[in-house]
C-alpha positions in Angstrom: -101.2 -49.6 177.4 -104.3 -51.3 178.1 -103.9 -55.0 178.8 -107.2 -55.7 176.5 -105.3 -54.4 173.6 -101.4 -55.3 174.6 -100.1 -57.2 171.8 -99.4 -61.1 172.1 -95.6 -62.2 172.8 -93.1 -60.8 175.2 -92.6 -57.6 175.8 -91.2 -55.2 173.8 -88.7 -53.8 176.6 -87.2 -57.1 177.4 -87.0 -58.4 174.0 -85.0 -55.1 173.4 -83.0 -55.8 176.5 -82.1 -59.1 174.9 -80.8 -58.0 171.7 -78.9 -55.9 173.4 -77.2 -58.4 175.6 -76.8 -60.4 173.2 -74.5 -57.7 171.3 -72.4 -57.3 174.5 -69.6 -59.3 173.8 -69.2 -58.0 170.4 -67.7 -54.6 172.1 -64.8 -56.8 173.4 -64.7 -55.0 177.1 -67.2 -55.4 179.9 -66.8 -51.6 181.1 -68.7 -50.8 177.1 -71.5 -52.6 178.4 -72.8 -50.0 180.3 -72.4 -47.0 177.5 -73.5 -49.1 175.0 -77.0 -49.9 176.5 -77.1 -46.1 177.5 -76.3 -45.0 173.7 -78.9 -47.5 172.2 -81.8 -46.6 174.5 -81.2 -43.0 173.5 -81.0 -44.0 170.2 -84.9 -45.4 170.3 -85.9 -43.5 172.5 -88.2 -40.6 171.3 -86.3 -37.0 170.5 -85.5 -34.2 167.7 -82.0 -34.7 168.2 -79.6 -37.9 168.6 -76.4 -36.7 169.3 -74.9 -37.3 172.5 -75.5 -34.4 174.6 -79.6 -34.5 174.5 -79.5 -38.6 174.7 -77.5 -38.1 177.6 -79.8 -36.1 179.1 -82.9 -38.2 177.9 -81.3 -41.5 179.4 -79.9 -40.0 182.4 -81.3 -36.5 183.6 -80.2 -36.7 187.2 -76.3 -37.4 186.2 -76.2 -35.7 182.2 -72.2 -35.0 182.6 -71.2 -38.2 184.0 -73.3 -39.8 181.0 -72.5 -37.9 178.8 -68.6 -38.4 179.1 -69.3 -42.0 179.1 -71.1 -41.7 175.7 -68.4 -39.5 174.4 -65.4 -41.8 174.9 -67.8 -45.0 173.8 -68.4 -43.7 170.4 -65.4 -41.1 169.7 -63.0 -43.2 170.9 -63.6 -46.7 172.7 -61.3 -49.2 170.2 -64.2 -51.8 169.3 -64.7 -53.3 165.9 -67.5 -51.8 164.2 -67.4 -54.9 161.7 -67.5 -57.4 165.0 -70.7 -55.3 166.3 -72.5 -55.7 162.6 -71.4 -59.5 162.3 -73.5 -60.1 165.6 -75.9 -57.6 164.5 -76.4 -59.8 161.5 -76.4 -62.8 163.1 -79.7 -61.9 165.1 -81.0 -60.9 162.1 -80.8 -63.3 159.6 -82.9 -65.9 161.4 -86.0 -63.1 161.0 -84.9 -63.1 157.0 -85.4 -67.0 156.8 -88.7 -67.2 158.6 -90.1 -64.4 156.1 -88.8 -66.1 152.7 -84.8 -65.7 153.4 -82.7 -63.4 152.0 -83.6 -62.2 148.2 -81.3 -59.2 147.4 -77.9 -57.4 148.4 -78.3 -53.7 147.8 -75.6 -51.2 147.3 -76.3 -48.0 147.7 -74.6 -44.7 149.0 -76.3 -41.9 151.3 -75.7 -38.0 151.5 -74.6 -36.7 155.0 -74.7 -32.9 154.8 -71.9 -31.0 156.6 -70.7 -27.5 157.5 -67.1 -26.5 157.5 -64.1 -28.8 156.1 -63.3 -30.6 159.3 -65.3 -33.5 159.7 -63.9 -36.2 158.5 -64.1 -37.0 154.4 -66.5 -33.7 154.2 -66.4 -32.1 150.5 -67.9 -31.2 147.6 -69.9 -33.8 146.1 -73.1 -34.7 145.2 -75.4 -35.1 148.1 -78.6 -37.7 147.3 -80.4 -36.2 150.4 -80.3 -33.0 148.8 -80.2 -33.8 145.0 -77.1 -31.6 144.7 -73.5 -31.0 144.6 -73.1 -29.3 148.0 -71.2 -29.8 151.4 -71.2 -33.4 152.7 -70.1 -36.5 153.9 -71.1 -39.6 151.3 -71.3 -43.2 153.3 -71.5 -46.7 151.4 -73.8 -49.3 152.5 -74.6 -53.1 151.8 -77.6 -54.2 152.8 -79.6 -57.6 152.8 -83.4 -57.3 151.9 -86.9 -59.0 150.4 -90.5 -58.1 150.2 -90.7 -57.7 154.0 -87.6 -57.2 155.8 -84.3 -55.0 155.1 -81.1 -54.0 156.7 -77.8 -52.5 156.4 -74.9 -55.0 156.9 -72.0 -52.8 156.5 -71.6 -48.9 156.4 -68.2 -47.4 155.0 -67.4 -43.6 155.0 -66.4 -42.7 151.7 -62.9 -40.9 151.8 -62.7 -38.6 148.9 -59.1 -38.7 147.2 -58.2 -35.2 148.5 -58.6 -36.2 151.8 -56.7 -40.0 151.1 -53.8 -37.8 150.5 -53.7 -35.1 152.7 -51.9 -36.9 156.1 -52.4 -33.7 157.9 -55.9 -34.0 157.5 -56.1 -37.9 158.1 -53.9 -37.3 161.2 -56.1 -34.5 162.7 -59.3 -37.0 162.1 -57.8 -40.0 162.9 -58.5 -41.5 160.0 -56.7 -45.6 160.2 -53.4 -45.6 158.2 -54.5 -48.8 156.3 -57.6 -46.7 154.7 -56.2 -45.9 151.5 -58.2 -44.1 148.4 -61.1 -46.1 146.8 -64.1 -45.6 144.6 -67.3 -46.6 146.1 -67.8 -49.1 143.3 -64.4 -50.4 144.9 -65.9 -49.8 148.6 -69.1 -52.0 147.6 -67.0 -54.5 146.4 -65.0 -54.7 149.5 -68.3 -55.0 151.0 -69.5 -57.4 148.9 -66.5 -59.5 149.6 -66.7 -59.2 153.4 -70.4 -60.7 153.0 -69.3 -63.5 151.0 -66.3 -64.5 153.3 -68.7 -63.9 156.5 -71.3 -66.8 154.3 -74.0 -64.1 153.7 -76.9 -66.3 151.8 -76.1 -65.2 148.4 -78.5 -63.2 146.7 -79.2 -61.1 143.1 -77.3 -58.1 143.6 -79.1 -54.5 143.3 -77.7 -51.1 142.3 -78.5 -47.8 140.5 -76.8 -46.4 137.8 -74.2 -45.0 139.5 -72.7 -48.2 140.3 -74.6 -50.2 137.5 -73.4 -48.7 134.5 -70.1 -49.5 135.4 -69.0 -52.6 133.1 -65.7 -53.6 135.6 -68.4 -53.6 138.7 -70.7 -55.7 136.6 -68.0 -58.3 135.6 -66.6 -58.2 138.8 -70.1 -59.1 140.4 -70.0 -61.8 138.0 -66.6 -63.0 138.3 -67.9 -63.5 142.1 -70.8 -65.9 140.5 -73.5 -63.2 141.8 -76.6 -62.4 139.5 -77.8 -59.0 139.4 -80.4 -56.1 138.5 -78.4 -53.2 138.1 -79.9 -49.7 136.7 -77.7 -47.8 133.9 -77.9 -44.7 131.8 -79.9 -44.0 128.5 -77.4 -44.0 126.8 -75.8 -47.5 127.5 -75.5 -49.2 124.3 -76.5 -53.0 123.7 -76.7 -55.3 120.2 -80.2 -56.4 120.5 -81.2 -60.2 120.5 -80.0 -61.7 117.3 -77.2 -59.3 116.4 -73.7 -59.0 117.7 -70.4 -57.7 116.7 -68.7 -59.1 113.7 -66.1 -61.4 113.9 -62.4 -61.2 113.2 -61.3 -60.4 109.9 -60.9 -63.6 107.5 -58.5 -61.9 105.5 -55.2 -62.4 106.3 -51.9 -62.0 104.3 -49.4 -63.8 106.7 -47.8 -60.9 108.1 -48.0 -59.6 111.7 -50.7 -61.0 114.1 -53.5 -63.0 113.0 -56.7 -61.0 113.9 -58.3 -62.0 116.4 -60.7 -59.2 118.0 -64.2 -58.4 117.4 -65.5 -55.4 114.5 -68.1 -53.2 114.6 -68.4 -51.3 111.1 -70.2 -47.6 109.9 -73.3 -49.6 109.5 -72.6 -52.2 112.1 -72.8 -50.5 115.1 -74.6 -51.4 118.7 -77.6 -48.9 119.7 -78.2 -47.3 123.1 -81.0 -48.6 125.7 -83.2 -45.5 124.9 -83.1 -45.9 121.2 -84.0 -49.3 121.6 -86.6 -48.9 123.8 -88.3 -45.9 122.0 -88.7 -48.5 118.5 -90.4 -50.8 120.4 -93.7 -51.5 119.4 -97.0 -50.6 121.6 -97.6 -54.3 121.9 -94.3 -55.4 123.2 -94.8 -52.9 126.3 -96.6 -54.8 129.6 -98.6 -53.9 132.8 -97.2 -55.0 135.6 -98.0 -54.6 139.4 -94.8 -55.3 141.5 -96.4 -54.1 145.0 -99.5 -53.3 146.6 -98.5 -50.7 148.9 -100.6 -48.8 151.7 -101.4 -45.7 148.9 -102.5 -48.7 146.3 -101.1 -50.6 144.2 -98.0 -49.8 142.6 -97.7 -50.6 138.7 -96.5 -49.4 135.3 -95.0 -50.2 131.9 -92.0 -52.2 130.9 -90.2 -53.4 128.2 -88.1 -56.9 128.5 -85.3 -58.0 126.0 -82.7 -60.2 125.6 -79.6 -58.2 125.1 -75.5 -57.8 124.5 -73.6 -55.3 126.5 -71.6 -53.6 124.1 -69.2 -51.9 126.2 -65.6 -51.7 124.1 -66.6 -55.4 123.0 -63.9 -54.6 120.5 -61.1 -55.0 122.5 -63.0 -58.5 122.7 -62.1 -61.7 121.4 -66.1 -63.3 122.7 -69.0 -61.2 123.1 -70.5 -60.4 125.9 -73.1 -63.1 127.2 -76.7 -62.6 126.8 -78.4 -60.2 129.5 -82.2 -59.2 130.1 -83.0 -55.7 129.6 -85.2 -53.7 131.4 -87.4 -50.6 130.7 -90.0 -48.7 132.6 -92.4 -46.1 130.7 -94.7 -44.9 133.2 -97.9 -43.8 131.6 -98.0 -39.9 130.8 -94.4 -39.8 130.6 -92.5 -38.4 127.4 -90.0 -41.1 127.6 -89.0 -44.0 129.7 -87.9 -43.3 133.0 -85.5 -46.6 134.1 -83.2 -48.7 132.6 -81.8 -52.0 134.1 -79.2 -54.7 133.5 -80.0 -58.1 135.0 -78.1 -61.8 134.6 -81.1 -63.5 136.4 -81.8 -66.7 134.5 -83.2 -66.9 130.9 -85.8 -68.1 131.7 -87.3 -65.6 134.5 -90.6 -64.4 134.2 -90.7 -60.4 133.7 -92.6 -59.8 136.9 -90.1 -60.9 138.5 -87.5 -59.1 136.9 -90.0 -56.2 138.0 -90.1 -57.4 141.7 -86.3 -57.5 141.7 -85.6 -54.2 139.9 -88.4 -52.5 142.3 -86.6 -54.2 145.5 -84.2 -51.3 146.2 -87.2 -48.8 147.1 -86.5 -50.9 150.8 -82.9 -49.4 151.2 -84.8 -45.9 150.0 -87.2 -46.4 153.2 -84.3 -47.5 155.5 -82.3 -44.9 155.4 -85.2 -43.1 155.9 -86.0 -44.1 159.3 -82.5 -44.9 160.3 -81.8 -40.8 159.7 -85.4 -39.3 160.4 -86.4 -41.2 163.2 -82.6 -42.4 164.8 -80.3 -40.0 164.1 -77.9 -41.7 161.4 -77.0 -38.2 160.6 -76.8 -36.5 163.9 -73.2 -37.4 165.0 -71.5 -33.9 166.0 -67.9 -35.3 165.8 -65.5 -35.0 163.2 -63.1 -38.1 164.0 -63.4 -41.2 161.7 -64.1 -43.5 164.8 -66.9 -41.6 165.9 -68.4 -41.3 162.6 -68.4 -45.0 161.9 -69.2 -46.1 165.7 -72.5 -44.1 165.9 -73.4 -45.4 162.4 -73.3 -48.9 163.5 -75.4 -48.2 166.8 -78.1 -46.7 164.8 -78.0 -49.9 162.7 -77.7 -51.9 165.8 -80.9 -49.8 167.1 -82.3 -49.9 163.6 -82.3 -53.8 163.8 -83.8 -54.4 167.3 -86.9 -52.3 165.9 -86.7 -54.1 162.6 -87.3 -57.7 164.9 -90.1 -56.0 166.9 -91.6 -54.9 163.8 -90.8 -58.5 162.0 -92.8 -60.4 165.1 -96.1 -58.8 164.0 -95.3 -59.8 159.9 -96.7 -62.4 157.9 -94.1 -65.2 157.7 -93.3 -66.6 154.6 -95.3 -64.2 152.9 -94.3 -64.2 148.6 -94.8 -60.7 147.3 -94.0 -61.6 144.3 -96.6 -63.8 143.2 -100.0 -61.7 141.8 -101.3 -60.9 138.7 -99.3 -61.8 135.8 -98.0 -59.2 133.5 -100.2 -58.2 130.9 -100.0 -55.9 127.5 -100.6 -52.1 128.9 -103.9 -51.0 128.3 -103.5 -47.8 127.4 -101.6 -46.4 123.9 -97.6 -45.4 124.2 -97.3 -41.9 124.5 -96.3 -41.0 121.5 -92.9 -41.8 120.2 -90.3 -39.2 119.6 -87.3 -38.9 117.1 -85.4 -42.4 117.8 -81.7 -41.6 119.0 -78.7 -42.5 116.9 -76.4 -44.9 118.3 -74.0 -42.3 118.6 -75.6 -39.6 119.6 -74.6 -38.2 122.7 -76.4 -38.2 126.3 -79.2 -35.7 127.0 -79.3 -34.3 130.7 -82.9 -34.8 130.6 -82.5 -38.7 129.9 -79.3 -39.4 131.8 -80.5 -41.4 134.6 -76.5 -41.3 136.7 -77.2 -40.8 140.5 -75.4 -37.5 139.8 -79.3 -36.1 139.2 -81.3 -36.4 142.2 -84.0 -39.3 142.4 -87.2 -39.0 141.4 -90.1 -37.6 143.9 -92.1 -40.5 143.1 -89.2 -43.1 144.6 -90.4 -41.3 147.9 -93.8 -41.6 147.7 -93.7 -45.4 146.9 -92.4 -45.7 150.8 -94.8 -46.7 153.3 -95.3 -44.5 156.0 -94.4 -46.8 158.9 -92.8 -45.4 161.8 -90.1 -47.2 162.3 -90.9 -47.1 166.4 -93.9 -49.6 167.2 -96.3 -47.7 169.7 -95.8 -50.9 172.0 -91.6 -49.8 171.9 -92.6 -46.2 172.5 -95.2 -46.9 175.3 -92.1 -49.1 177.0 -89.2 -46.8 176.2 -91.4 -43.5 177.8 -92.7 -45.1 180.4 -89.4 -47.4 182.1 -87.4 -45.7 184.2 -84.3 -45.5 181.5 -81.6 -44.0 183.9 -81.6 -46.8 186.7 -82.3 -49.2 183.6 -79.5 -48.5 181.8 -77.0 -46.4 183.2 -73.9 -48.3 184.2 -72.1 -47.8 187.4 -68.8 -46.1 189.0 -68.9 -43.7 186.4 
């Protein structure tokens, strides 16, 4: 590169270099060192595939056996702590959050790894969201700290399926910990979300699709952990609109048996689901609101705020549910709304940022992205649970020295969600259909559950940033990477 148009601060391969040190003694033996530079210069260095054999060959083409058997026995079965590697991973990378308005959402989210044969660990049938089907794959849950500008992955857990959790032949063969018993991923993301909190993660409004989100126990539990959040849930989620509720307990008593004491619904007294509230809204009450201005444009639509009840099984209740915001996006020129979210932020929050918040969880969208596209999340050949989570949390180590490159060359303190204000939509509803019954049961056309795959659009609101700067590039083609990095007396 040019030294007129060299970019100002250090450079690129030594601030790499640094991060990387500074990850050392995270790996817990000084022999790692070596491998563990080798596997993350492969990792952003330039290449199809990221699996060990052609890294080991890109990093060190004069002696490709020699590194390649040190990769190997790094990432399939050197005993460091993934969650050691990630807490000094984070540790770098929080200081980058603060400079550029802190942290202002945890995202859970899960990811799609597909897979041939039944070997490799916690492979099977299940539905694959890099795919948008049920097919052959390996599912991985992820929490991950994010705002307008920056976003990351804090921890990474492979999803063990309950047929695997019980076959021991299986677990043995793949080495899968004995302590790793069967969970959900709600229950995973909680884990996760626990971890965070323990490890004095700034708190933040937690974000989530349906999947997760329409889950009542993962939204208390959220709660019970004092965590706001902005959760998507299916059409068919029923609420009591402001001003209504369930009924109380029955007055009537004639002194025999227990006193009542839960809540009533009645044949006319009965909550209503998202949709149907959302489709007798009136044309007025829907707004305009721009939540990005992305490299394609601005990004904008319509949405619908209310106060709301949950209603879930309220009747096993003796209080209601508290109070909620409701969410709705109607993009114009669709038939029906598209989104529905959940959200305890504060009474008082303006619906932009209720927008802004809801919209937040594109980043996680764009991450793993990169992370897979670009370094090889999903390129690990092994089958062993070690391996699998080992070369996930290089790629995030990798993924997070790029993400401080890229965060030097960022506005600081930037607030992307200040703008125009929401306004009425300017142009007429589309028009309205037959309202749903509070009963009636959930279409497959409406039913936003991650089992359906995600919108194209969710794509195309990504920027197309490469998540390699050309300054990284120019220093990771042009260093000599083999005496740079390869360690000694292999």
């Amino acid at each position: 590169m040019s030294p007129s148009f060299r970019r100002p601060g250090p450079d690129p391969g030594s601030a790499f270099d640094a991060f990387v040190a500074a990850l050392v003694p995270a790996f817990g033996h000084a022999d790692r060192e070596g491998p563990m530079r080798a596997y993350a210069t492969g990792l952003v260095l330039p290449g199809e595939r990221k699996s060990i054999e052609p890294m080991a060959a890109r990093v060190a083409p004069t002696r490709v056996r020699a590194m390649h058997q040190a990769m190997h026995h790094f990432i399939a079965e050197a005993p460091w702590s993934d969650a050691a590697v990630l807490a000094a991973v984070r540790a770098r990378v929080l200081p980058a959050f603060a400079r550029h308005g802190g942290v202002t959402a945890w995202i859970v989210d899960d990811t799609g790894i597909p897979k041939k044969g039944r070997h490799s660990v916690g492979v099977a049938r299940q539905y694959c969201g890099q795919r948008g089907t049920t097919e052959n794959c390996q599912v991985a849950v992820s929490l991950s700290v994010a705002n307008a500008t920056l976003s990351l992955p804090i921890a990474y857990r492979l999803y063990l399926p309950e047929a695997w959790a019980s076959d021991r032949a299986r677990r043995t063969r793949a080495g899968v910990p004995a302590d790793v018993a069967f969970q959900t991923k709600p229950e995973i993301a909680l884990t996760q979300v626990d971890a965070a909190l323990a490890a004095g993660v700034p708190r933040a409004p937690v974000l989530t699709d349906p999947a997760y989100g329409d889950q009542t126990a993962f939204r208390t539990a959220l709660t019970a952990r004092g965590l706001r959040y902005v959760v998507g849930i299916k059409a068919a989620t029923t609420v009591w609109p402001e001003g209504t509720g369930p009924l109380p307990p029955k007055r009537r008593w004639r002194g025999w048996g227990n006193r009542p004491t839960l809540l009533r619904r009645t044949a006319t007294h009965r909550p209503v689901s998202v949709e149907h509230l959302a489709l007798a809204a009136p044309a007025r009450d829907w707004r305009l609101v721009t939540w990005r201005d992305a490299a394609h444009g601005r990004q904008r639509s319509r949405f619908l705020v209310r106060r709301v009840r949950p209603a879930h099984r309220d009747f096993t209740r003796r209080t209601p549910h508290p109070e909620e915001w409701l969410l709705v996006e109607w993009p114009a020129g669709e038939p029906e709304p598209t989104h529905y979210w959940l959200s305890t932020l504060p009474a008082d929050t303006p619906p932009r940022t209720l927008v802004c918040r809801a919209k937040l969880r594109w980043r996680v969208e764009r991450d793993y992205e990169e992370l897979k596209q670009e370094l090889g999340l999903t390129h690990f050949e092994g089958r062993n649970w070690r391996g699998f989570h080992h070369h996930a949390t290089m790629t995030i180590a990798a993924y997070a020295s790029l993400l401080l490159e890229r965060a030097r060359f960022s506005p600081q303190g930037v607030r992307h969600d200040r703008g125009r204000r929401a306004r009425p939509a300017v142009s007429a509803r589309p028009p309205r259909r037959p309202a749903a019954t509070a009963g009636h049961p959930p279409r497959s056309g409406l039913d936003s559950h991650a089992t359906h795959a995600p919108r194209a659009r969710a794509v195309a609101n990504t920027l197309p940033l490469s998540v390699l700067p050309p300054t990284v590039r120019h220093w990771a083609t042009a260093r000599d990477v083999t005496s740079g990095v390869a360690p000694g007396g292999f």
